[in-house]
Structure formats: C-alpha cells, structure tokens
C-alpha positions as a Markdown table, in Angstrom:
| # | Residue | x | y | z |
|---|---|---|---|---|
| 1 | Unk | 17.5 | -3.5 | -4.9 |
| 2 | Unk | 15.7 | -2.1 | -2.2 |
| 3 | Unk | 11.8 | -2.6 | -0.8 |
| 4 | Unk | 9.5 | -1.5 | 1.9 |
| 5 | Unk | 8.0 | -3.5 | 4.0 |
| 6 | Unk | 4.8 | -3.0 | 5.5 |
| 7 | Unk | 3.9 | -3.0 | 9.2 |
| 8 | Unk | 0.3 | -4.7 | 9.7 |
| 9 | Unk | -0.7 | -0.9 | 10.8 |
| 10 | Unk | 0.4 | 0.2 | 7.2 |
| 11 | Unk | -1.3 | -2.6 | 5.2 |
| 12 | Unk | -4.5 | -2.0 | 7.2 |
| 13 | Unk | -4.5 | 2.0 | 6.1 |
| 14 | Unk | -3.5 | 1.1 | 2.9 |
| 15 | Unk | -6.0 | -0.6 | 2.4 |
| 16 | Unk | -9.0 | 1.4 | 4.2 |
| 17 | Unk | -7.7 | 4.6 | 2.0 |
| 18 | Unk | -10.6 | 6.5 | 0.7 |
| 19 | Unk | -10.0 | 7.0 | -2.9 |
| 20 | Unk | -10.9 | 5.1 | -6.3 |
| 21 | Unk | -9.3 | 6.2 | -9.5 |
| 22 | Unk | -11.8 | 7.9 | -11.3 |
| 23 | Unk | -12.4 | 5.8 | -14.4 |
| 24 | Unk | -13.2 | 2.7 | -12.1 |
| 25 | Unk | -15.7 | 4.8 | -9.8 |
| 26 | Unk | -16.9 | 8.2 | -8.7 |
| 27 | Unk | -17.2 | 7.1 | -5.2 |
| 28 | Unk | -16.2 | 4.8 | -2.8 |
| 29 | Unk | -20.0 | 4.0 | -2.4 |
| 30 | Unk | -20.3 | 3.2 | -5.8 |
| 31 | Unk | -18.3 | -0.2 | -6.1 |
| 32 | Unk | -17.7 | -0.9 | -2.1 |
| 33 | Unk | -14.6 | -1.2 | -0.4 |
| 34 | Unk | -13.9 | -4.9 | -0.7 |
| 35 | Unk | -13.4 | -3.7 | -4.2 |
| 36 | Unk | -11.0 | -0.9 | -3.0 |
| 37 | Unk | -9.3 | -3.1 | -1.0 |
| 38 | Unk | -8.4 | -5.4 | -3.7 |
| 39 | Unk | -7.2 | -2.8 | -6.3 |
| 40 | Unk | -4.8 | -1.2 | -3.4 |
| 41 | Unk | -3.7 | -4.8 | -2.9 |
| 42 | Unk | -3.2 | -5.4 | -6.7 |
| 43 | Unk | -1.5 | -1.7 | -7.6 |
| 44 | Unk | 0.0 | -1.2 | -4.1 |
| 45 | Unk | 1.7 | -4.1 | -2.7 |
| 46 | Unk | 2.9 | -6.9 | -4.1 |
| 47 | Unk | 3.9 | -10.8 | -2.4 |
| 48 | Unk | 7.6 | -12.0 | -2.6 |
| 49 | Unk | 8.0 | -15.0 | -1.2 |
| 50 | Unk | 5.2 | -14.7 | 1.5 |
| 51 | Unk | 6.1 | -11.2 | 2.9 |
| 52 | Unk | 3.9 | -8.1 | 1.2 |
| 53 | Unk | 6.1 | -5.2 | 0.5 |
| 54 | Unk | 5.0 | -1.8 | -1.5 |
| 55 | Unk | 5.7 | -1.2 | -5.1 |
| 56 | Unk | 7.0 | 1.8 | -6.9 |
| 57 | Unk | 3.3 | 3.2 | -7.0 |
| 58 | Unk | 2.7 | 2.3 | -3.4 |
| 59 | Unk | 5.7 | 4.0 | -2.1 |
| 60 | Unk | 5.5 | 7.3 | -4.3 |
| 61 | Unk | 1.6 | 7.0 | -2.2 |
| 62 | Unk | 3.3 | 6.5 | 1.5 |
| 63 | Unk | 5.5 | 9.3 | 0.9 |
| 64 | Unk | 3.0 | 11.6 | -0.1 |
| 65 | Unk | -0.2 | 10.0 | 2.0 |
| 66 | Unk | -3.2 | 11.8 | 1.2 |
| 67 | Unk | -4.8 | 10.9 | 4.3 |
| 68 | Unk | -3.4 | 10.7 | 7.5 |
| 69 | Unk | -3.8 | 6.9 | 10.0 |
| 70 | Unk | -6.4 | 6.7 | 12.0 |
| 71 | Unk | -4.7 | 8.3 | 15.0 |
| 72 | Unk | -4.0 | 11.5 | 13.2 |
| 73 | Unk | -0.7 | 10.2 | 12.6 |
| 74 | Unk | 1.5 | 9.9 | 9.0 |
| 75 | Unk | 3.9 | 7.0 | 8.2 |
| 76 | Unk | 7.5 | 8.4 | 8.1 |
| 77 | Unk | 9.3 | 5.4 | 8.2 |
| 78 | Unk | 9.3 | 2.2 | 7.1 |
| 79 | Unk | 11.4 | -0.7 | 7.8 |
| 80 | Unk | 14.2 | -1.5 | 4.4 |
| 81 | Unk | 14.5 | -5.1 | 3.3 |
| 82 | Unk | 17.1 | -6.4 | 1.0 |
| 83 | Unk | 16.1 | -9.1 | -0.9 |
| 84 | Unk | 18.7 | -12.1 | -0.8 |
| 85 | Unk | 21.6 | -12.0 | -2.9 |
| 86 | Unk | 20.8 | -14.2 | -6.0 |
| 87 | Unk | 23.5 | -17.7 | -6.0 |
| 88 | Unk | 24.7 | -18.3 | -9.1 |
C-alpha cells in the first residue's frame, strides 16, 4: 500500500483551509482555528512512525483543493512513500 506524504508547505495549507463541517460550526469564527487545525490534523493526516502522511479523506481533499496555496498555486504532486515491507 501506497501514502502521501506531506511537504511542510502542504501541512501548513492543510491546516490553514477555511472550512468547518457544518454540524461542528457555521463559521470559522465560531470555534477558532486552533480548533480547525486540530480536526484537519485528526480527519486529514495521520502519524506513522513519526512521518505525517494524508489519509483517504485527506487525499480525495488534495485532489480536489477547494482553495488554492497562498501563492495562487494548487498541489499537483505529492511525493509516494511505500511503507516497509512487513518481516515475517
């Protein structure tokens, strides 16, 4: 199996995305974006073994960014990482 992993870049616009599902908040303004922040870290990316890579839900999201980085541009690419073969 196959993961993303994220460039520092990439973490930092996941987690400065402007959006809350609705049923936690109407807006951003409304529970702060430390909060935001956290729930992209929980639903988005996920730790293995000290390196953060995106899960399912965070990749269907970087291939269909609703907002584009800070410099106008969109992440196309990402870097592939396969995980080490397990030793029986």
């Amino acid at each position: 199996m196959y993961r993303f992993m994220l460039s520092e870049a990439e973490w930092d616009w996941l987690v400065r995305l402007q959006f809350t599902p609705r049923r936690l908040a109407a807006t951003l303004e409304e529970v702060g974006s430390l909060v935001v922040a956290n729930l992209l870290r929980l639903k988005l990316v996920e730790e293995v073994e000290g390196y953060h890579h995106l899960t399912e839900r965070g990749t269907r999201l970087i291939e269909t960014p609703p907002r584009p980085l800070p410099d106008g541009s969109r992440i196309v690419k990402l870097q592939w990482v396969k995980p080490p073969a397990d030793s029986a």
